[in-house]
Structures are given as C-alpha cells and as structure tokens.
CHARMM internal coordinates of N, CA and C (Angstrom, degrees):
IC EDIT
DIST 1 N 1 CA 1.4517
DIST 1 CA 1 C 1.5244
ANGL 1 N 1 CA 1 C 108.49
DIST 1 C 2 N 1.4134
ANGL 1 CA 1 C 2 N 114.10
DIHE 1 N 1 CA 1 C 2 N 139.12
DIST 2 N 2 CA 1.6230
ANGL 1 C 2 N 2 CA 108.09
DIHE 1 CA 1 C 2 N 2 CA -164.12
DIST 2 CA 2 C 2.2122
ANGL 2 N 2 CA 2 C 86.69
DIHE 1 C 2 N 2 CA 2 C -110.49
DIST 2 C 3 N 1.3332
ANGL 2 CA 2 C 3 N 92.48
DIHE 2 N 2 CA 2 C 3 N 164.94
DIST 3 N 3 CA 1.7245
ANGL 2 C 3 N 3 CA 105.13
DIHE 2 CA 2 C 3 N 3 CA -165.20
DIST 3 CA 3 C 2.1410
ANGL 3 N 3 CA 3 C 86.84
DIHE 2 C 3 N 3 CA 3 C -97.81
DIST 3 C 4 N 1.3103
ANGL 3 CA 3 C 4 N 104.38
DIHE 3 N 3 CA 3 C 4 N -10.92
DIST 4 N 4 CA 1.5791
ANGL 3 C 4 N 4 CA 103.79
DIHE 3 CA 3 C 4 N 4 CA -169.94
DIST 4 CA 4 C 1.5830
ANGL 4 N 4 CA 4 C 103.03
DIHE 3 C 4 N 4 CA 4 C -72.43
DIST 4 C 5 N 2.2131
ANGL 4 CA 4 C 5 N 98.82
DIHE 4 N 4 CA 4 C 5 N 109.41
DIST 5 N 5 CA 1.8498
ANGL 4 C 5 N 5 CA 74.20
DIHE 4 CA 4 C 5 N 5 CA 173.64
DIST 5 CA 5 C 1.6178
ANGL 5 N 5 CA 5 C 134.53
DIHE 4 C 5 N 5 CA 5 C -86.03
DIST 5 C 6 N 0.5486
ANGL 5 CA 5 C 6 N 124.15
DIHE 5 N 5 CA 5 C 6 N -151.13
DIST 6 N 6 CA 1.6145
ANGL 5 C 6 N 6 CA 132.12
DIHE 5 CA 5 C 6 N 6 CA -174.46
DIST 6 CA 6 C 1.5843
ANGL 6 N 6 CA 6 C 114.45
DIHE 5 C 6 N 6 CA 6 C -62.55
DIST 6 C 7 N 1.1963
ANGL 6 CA 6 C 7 N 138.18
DIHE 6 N 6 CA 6 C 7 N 143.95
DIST 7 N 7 CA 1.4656
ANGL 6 C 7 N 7 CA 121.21
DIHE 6 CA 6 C 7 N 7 CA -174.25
DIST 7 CA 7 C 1.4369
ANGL 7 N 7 CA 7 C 90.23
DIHE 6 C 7 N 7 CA 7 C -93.49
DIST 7 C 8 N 1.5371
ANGL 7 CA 7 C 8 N 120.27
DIHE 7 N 7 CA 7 C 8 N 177.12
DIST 8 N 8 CA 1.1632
ANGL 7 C 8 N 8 CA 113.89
DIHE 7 CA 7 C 8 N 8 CA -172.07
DIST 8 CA 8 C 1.9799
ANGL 8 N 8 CA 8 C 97.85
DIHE 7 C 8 N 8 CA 8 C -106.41
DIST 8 C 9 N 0.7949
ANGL 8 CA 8 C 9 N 110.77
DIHE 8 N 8 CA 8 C 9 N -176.94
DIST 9 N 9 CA 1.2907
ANGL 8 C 9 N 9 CA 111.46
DIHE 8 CA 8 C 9 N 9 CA 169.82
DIST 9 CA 9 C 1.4783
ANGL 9 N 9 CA 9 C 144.71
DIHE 8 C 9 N 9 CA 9 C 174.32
DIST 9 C 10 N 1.7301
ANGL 9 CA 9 C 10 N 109.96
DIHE 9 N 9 CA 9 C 10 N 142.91
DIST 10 N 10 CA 1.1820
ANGL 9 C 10 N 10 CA 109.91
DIHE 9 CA 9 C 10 N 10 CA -106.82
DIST 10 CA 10 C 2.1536
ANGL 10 N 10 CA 10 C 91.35
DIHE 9 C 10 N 10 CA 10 C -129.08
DIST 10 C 11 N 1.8827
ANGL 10 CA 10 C 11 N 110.52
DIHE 10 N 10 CA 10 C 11 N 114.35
DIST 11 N 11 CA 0.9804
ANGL 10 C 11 N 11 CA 92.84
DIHE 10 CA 10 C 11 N 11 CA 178.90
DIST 11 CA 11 C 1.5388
ANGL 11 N 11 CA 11 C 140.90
DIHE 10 C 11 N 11 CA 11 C -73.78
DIST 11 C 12 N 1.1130
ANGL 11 CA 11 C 12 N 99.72
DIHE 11 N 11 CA 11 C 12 N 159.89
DIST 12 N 12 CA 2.0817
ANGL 11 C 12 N 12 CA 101.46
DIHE 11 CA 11 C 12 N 12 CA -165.30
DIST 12 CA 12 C 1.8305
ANGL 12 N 12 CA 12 C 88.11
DIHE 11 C 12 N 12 CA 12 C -74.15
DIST 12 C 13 N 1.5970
ANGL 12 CA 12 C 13 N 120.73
DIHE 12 N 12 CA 12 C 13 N 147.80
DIST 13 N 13 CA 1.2458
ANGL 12 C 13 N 13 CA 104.07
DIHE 12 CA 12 C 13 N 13 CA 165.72
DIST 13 CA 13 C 1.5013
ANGL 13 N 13 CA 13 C 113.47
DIHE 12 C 13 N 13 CA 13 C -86.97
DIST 13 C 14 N 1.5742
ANGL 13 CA 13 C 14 N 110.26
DIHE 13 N 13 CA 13 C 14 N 161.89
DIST 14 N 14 CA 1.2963
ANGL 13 C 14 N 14 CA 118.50
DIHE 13 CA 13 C 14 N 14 CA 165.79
DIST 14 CA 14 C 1.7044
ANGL 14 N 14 CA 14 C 142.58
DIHE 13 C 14 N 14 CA 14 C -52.89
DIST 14 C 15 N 1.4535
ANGL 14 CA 14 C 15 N 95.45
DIHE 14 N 14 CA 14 C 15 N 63.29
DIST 15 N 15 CA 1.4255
ANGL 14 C 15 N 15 CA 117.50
DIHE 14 CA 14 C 15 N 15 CA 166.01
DIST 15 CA 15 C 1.2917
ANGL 15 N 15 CA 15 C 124.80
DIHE 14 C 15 N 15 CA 15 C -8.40
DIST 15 C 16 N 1.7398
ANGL 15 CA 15 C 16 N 107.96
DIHE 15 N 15 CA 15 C 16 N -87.40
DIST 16 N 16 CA 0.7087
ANGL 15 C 16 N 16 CA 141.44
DIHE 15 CA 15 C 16 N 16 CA 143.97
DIST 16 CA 16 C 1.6441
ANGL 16 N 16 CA 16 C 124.03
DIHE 15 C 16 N 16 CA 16 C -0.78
DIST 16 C 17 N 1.1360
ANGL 16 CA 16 C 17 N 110.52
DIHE 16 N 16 CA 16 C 17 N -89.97
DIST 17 N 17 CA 1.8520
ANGL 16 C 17 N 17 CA 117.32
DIHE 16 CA 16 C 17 N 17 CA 169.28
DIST 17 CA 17 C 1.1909
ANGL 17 N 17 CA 17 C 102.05
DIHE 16 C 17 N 17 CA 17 C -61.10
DIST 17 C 18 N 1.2367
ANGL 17 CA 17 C 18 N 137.99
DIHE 17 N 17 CA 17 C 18 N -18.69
DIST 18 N 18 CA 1.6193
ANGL 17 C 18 N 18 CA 114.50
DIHE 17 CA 17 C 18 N 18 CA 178.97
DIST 18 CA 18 C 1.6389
ANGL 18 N 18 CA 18 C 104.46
DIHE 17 C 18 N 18 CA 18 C -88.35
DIST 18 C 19 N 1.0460
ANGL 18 CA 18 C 19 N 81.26
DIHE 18 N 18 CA 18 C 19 N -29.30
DIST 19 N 19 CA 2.0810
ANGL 18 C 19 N 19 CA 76.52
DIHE 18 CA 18 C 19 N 19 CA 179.33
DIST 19 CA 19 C 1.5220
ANGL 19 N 19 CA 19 C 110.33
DIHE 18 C 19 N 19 CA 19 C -66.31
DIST 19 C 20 N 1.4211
ANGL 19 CA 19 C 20 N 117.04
DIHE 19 N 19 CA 19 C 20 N -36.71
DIST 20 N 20 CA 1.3909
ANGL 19 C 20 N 20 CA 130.00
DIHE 19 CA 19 C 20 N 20 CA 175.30
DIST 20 CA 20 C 1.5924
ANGL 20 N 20 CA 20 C 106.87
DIHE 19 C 20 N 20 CA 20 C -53.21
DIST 20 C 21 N 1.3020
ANGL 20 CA 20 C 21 N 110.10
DIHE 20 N 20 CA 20 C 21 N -49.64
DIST 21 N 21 CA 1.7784
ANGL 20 C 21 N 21 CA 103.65
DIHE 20 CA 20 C 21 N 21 CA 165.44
DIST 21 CA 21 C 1.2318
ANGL 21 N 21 CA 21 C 119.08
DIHE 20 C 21 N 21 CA 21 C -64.20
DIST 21 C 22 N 1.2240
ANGL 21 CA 21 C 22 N 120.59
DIHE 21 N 21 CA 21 C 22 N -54.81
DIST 22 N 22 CA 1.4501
ANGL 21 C 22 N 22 CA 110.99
DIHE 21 CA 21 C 22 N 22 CA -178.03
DIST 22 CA 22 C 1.2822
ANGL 22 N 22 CA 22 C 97.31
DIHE 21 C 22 N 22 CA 22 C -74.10
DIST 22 C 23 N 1.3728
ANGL 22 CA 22 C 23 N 176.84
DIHE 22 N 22 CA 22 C 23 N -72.53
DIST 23 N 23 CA 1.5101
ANGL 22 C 23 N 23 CA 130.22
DIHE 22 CA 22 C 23 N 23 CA -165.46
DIST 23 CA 23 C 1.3386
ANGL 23 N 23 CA 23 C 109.70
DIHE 22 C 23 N 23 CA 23 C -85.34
DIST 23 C 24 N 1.3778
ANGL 23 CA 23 C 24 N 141.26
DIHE 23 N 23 CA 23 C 24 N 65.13
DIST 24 N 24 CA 1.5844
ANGL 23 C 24 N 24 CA 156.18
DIHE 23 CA 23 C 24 N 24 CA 112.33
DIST 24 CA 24 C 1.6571
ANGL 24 N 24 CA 24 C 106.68
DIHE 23 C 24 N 24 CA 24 C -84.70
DIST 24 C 25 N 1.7139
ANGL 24 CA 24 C 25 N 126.79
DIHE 24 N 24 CA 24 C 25 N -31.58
DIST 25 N 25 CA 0.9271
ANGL 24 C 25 N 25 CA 108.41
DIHE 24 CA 24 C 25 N 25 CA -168.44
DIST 25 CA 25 C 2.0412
ANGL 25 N 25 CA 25 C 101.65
DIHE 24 C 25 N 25 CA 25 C -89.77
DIST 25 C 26 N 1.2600
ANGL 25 CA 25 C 26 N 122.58
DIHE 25 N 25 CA 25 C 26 N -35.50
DIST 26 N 26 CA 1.5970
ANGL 25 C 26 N 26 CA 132.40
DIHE 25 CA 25 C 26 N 26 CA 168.19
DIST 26 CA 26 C 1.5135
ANGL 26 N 26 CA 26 C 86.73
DIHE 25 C 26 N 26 CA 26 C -35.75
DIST 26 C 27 N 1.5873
ANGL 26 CA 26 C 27 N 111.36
DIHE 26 N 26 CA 26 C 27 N -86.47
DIST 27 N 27 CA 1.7188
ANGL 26 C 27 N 27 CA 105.69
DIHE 26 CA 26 C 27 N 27 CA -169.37
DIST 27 CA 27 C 1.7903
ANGL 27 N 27 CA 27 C 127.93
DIHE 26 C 27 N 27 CA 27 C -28.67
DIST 27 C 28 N 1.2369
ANGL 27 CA 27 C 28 N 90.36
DIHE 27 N 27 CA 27 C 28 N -50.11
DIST 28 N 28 CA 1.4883
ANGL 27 C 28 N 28 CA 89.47
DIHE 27 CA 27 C 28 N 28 CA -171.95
DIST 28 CA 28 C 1.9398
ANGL 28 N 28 CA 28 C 100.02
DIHE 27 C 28 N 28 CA 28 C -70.28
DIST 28 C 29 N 1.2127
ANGL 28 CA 28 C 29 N 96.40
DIHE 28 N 28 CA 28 C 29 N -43.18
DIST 29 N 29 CA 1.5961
ANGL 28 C 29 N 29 CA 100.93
DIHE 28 CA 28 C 29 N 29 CA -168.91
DIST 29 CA 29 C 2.0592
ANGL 29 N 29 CA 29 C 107.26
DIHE 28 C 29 N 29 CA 29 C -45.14
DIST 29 C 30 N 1.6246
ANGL 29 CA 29 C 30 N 105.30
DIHE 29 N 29 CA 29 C 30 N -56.97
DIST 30 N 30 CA 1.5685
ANGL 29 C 30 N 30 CA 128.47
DIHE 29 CA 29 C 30 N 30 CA 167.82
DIST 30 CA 30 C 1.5156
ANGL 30 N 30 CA 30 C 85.41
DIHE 29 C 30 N 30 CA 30 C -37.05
DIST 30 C 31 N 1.3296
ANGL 30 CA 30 C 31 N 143.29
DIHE 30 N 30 CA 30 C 31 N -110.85
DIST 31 N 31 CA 0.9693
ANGL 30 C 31 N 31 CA 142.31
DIHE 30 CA 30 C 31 N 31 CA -159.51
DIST 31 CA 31 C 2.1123
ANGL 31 N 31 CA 31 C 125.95
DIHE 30 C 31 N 31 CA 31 C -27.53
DIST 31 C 32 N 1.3192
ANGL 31 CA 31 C 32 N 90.75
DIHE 31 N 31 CA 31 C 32 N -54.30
DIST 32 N 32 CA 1.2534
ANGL 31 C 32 N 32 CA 78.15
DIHE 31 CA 31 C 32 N 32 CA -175.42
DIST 32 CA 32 C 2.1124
ANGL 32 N 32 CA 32 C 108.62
DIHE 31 C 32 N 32 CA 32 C -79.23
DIST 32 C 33 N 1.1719
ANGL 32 CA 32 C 33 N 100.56
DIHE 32 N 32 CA 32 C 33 N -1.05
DIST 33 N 33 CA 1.6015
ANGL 32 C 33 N 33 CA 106.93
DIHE 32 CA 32 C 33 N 33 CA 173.98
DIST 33 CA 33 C 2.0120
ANGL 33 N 33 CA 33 C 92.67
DIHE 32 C 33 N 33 CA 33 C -66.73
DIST 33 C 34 N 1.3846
ANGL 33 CA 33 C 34 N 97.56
DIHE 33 N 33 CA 33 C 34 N -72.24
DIST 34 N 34 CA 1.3878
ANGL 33 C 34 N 34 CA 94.02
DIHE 33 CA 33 C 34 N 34 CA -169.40
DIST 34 CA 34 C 1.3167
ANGL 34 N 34 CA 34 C 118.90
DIHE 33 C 34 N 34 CA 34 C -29.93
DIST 34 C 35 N 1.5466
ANGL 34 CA 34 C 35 N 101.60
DIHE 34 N 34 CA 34 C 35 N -49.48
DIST 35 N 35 CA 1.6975
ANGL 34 C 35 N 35 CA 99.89
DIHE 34 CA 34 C 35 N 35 CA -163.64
DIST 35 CA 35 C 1.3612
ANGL 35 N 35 CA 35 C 113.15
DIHE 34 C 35 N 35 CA 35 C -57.33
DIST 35 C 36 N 1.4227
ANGL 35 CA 35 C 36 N 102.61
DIHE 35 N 35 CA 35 C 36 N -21.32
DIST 36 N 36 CA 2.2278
ANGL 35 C 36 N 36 CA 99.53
DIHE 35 CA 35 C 36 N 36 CA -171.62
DIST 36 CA 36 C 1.3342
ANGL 36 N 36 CA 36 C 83.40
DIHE 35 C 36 N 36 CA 36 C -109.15
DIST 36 C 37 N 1.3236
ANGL 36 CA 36 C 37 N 133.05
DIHE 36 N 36 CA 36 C 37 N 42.38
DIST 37 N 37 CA 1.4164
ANGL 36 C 37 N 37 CA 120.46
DIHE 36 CA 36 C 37 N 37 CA 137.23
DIST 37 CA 37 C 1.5848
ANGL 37 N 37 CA 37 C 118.76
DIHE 36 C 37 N 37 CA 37 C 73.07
DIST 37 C 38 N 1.2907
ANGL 37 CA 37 C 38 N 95.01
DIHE 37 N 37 CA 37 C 38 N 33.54
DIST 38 N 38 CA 2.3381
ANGL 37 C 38 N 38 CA 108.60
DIHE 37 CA 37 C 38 N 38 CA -162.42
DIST 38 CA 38 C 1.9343
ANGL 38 N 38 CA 38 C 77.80
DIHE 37 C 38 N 38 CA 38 C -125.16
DIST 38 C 39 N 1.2709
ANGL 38 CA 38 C 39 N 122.58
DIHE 38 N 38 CA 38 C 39 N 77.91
DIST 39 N 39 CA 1.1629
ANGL 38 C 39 N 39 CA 148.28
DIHE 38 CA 38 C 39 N 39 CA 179.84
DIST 39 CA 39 C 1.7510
ANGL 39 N 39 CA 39 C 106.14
DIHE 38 C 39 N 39 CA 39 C -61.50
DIST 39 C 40 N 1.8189
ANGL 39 CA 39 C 40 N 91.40
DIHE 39 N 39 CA 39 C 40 N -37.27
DIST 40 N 40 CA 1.5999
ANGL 39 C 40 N 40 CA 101.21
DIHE 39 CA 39 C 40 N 40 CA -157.95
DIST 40 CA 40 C 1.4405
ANGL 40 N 40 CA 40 C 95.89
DIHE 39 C 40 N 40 CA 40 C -68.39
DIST 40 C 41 N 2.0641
ANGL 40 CA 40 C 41 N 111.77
DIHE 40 N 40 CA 40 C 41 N -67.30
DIST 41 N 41 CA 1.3646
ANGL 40 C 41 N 41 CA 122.39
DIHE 40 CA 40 C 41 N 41 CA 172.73
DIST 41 CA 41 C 1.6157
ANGL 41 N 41 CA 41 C 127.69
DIHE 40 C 41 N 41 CA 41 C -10.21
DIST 41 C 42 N 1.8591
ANGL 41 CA 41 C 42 N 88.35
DIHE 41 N 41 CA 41 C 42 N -72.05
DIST 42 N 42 CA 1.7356
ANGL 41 C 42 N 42 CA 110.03
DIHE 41 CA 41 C 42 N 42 CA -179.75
DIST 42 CA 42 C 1.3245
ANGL 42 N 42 CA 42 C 99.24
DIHE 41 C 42 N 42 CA 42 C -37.96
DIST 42 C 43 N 1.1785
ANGL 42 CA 42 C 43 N 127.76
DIHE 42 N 42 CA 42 C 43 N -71.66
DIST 43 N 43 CA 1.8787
ANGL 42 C 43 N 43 CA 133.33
DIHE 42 CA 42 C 43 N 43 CA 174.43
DIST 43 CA 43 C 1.4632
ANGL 43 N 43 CA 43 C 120.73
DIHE 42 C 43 N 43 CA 43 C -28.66
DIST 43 C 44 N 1.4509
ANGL 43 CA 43 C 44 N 113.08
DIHE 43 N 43 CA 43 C 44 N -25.28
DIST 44 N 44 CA 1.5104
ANGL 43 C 44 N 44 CA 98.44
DIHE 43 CA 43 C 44 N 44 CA 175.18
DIST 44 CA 44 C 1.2353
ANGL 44 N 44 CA 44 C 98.73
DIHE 43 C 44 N 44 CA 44 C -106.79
DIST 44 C 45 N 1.5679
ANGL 44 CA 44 C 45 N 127.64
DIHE 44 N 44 CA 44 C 45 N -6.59
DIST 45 N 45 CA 1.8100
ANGL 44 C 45 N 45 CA 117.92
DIHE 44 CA 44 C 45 N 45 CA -177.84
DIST 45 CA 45 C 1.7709
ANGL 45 N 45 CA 45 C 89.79
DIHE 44 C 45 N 45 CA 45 C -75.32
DIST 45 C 46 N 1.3594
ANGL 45 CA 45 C 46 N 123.58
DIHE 45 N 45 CA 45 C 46 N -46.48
DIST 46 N 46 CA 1.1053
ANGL 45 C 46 N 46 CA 114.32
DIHE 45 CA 45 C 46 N 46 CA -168.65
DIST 46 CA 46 C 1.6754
ANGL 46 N 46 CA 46 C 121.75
DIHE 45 C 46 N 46 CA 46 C -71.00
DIST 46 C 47 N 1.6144
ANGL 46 CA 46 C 47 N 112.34
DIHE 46 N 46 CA 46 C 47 N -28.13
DIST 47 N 47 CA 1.2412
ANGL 46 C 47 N 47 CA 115.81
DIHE 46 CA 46 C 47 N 47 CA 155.49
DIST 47 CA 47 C 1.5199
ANGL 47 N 47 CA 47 C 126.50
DIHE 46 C 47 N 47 CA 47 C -50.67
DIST 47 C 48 N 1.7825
ANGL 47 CA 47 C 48 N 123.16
DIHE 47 N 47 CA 47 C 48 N -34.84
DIST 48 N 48 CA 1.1866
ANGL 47 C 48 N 48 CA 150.58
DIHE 47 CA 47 C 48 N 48 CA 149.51
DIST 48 CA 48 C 1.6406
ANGL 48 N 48 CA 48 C 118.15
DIHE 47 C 48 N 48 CA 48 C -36.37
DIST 48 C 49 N 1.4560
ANGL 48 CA 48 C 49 N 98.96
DIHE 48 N 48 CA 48 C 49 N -37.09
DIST 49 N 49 CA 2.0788
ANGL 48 C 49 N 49 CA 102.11
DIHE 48 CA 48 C 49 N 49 CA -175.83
DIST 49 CA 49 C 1.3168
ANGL 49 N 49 CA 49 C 96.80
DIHE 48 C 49 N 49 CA 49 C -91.79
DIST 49 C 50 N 1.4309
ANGL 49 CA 49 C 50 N 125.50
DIHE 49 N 49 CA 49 C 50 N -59.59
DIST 50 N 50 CA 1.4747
ANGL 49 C 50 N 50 CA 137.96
DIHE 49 CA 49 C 50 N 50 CA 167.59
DIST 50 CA 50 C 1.7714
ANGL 50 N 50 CA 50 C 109.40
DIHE 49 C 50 N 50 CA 50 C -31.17
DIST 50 C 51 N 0.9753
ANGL 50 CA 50 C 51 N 132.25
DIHE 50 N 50 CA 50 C 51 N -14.83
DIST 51 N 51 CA 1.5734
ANGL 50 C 51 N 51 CA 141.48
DIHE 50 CA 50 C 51 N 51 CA -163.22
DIST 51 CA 51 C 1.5179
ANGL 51 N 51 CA 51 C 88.49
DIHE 50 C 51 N 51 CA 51 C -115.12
DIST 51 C 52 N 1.4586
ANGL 51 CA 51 C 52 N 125.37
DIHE 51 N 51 CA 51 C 52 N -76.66
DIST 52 N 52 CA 1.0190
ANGL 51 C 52 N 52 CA 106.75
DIHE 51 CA 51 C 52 N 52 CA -175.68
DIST 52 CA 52 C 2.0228
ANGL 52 N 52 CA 52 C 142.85
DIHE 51 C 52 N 52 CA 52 C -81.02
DIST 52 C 53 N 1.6710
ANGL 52 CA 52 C 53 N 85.09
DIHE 52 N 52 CA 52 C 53 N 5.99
DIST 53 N 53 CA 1.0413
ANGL 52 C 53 N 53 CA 85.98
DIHE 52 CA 52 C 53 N 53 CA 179.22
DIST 53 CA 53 C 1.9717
ANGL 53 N 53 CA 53 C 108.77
DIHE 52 C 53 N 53 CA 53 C -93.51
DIST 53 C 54 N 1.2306
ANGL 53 CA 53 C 54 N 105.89
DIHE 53 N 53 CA 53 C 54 N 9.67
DIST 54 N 54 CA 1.5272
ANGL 53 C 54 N 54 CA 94.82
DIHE 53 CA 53 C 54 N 54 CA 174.47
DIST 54 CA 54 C 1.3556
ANGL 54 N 54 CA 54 C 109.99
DIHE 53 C 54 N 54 CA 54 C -143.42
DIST 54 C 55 N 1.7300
ANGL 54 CA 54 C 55 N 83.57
DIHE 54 N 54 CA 54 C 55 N 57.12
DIST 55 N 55 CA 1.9603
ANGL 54 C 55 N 55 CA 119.19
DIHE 54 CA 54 C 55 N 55 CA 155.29
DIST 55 CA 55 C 1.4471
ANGL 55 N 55 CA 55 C 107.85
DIHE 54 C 55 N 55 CA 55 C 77.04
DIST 55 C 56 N 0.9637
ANGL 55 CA 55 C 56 N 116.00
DIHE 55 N 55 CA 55 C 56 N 15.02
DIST 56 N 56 CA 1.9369
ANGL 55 C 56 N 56 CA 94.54
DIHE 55 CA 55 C 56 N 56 CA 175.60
DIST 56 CA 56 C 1.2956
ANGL 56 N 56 CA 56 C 92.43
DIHE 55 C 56 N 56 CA 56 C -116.56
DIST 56 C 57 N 1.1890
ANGL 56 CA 56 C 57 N 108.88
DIHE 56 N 56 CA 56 C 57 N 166.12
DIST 57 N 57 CA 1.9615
ANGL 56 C 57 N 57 CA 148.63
DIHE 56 CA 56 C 57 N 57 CA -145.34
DIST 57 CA 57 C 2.0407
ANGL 57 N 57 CA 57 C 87.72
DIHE 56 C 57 N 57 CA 57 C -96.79
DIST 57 C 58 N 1.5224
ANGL 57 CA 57 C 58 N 93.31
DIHE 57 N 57 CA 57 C 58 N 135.18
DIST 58 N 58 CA 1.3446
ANGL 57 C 58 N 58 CA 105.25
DIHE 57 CA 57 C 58 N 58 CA 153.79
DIST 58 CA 58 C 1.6565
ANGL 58 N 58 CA 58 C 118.35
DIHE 57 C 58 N 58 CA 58 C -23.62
DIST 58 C 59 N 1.4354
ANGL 58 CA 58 C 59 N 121.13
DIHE 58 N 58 CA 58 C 59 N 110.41
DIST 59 N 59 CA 1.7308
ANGL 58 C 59 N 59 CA 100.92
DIHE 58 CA 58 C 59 N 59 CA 161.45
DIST 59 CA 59 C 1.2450
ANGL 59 N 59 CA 59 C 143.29
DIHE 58 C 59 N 59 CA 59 C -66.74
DIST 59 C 60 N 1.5588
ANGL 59 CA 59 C 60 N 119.99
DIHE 59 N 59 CA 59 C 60 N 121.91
DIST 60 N 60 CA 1.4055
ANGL 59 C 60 N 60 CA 110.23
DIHE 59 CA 59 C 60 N 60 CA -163.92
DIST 60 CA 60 C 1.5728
ANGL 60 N 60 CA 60 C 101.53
DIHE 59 C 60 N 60 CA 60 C -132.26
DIST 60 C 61 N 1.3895
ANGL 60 CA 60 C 61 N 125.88
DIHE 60 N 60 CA 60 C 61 N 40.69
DIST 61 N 61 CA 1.3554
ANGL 60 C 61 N 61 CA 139.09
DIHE 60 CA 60 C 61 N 61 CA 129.91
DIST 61 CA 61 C 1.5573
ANGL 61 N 61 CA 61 C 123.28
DIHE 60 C 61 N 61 CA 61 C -115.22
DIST 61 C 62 N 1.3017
ANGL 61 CA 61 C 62 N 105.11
DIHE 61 N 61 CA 61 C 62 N 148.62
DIST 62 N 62 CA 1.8011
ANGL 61 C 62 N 62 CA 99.98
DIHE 61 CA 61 C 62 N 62 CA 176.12
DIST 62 CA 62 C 1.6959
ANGL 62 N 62 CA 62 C 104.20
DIHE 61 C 62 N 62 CA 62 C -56.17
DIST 62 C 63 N 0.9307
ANGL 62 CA 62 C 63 N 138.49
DIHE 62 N 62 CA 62 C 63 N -56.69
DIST 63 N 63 CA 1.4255
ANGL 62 C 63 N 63 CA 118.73
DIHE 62 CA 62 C 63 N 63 CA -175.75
DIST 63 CA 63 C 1.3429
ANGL 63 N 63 CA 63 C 110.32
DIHE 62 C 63 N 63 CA 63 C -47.84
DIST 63 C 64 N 1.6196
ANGL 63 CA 63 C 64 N 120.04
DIHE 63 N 63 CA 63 C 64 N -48.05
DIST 64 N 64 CA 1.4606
ANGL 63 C 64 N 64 CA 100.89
DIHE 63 CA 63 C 64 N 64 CA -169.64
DIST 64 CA 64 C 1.7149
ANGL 64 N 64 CA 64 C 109.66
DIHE 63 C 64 N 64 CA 64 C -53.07
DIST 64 C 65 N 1.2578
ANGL 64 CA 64 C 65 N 115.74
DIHE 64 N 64 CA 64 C 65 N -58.46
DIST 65 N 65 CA 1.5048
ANGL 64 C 65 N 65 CA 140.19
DIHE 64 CA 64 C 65 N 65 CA 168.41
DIST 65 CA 65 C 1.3617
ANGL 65 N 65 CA 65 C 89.71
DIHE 64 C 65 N 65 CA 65 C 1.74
DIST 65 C 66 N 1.8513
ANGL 65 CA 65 C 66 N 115.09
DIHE 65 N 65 CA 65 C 66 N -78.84
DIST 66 N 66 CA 1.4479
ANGL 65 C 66 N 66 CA 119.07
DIHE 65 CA 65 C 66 N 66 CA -138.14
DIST 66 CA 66 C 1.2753
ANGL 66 N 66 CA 66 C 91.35
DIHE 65 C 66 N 66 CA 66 C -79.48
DIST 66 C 67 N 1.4077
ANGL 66 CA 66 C 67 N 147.15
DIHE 66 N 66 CA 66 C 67 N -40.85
DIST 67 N 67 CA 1.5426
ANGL 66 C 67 N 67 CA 152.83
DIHE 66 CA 66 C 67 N 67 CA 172.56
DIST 67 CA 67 C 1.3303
ANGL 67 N 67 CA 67 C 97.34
DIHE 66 C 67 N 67 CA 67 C -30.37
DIST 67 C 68 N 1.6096
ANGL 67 CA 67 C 68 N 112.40
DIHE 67 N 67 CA 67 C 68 N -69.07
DIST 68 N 68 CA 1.7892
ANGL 67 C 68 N 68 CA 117.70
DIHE 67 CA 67 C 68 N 68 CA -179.10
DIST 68 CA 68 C 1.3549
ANGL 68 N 68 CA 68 C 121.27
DIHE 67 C 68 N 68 CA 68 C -44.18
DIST 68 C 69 N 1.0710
ANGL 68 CA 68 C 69 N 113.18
DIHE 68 N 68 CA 68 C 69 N -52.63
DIST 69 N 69 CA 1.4872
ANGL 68 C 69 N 69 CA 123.00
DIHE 68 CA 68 C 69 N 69 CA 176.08
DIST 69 CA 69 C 1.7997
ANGL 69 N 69 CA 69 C 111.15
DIHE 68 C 69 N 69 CA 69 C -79.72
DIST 69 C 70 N 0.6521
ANGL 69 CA 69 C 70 N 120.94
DIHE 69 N 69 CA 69 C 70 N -8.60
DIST 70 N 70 CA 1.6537
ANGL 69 C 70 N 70 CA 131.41
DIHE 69 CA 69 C 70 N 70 CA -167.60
DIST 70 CA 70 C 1.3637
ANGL 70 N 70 CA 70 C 129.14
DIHE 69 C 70 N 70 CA 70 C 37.40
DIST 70 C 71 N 1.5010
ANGL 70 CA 70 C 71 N 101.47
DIHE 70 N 70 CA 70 C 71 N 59.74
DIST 71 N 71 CA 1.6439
ANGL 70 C 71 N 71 CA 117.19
DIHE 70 CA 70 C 71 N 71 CA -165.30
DIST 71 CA 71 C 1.5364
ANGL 71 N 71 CA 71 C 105.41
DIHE 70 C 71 N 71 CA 71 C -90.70
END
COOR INIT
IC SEED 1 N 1 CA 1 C
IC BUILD
C-alpha cells in the first residue's frame, strides 16, 4: 500500500463546442450582414469562418485580429 494520495483532477473545458458556437455565430452573422446589404461586414464574418475553420484559436491580440481579417 503506497502513503501517495490520489492526485486530484481537473477537467479541460470544452474547447471544442465553444469554437463550434463561435463559428455558427460568424455564419449566421455573414448571412444576415448580406441580406441588409453591409457586403463589407459579411466579408470579415466570412474571413472569421475561413480563420477558424483551418484550426487556429479565436484572435485575442490585435496582431492576431489583423492576420484574421487580412488588413
């Protein structure tokens, strides 16, 4: 019998599904931009799905930002 107790342990949060909302919310957002005719907007929600859909993380510095958007 070892005196070592138990480690504790600790869940990772859901990554994953939150990223799944935030690009469900870009999509829907792109769309309803188009429909009222804000052509410019829709272009960066869709630059926004295009970013996250080929694996990198929400941007949460201004450089990442302008990379995402490609300003």
């Amino acid at each position: 019998m070892s005196n070592q107790r138990p480690g504790k342990y600790q869940s990772k949060p859901d990554v994953m599904g939150q990223d799944m909302g935030v690009l469900k919310f870009f999509k829907i957002a792109q769309k309803v931009l188009e429909k009222e005719g804000k052509s410019d907007e829709a272009f960066n929600m869709e630059m926004m799905v295009d970013w996250i859909q080929s694996g990198k993380r929400l941007p949460n510095t201004e450089e990442d930002v302008i990379k995402a958007l490609g300003i």
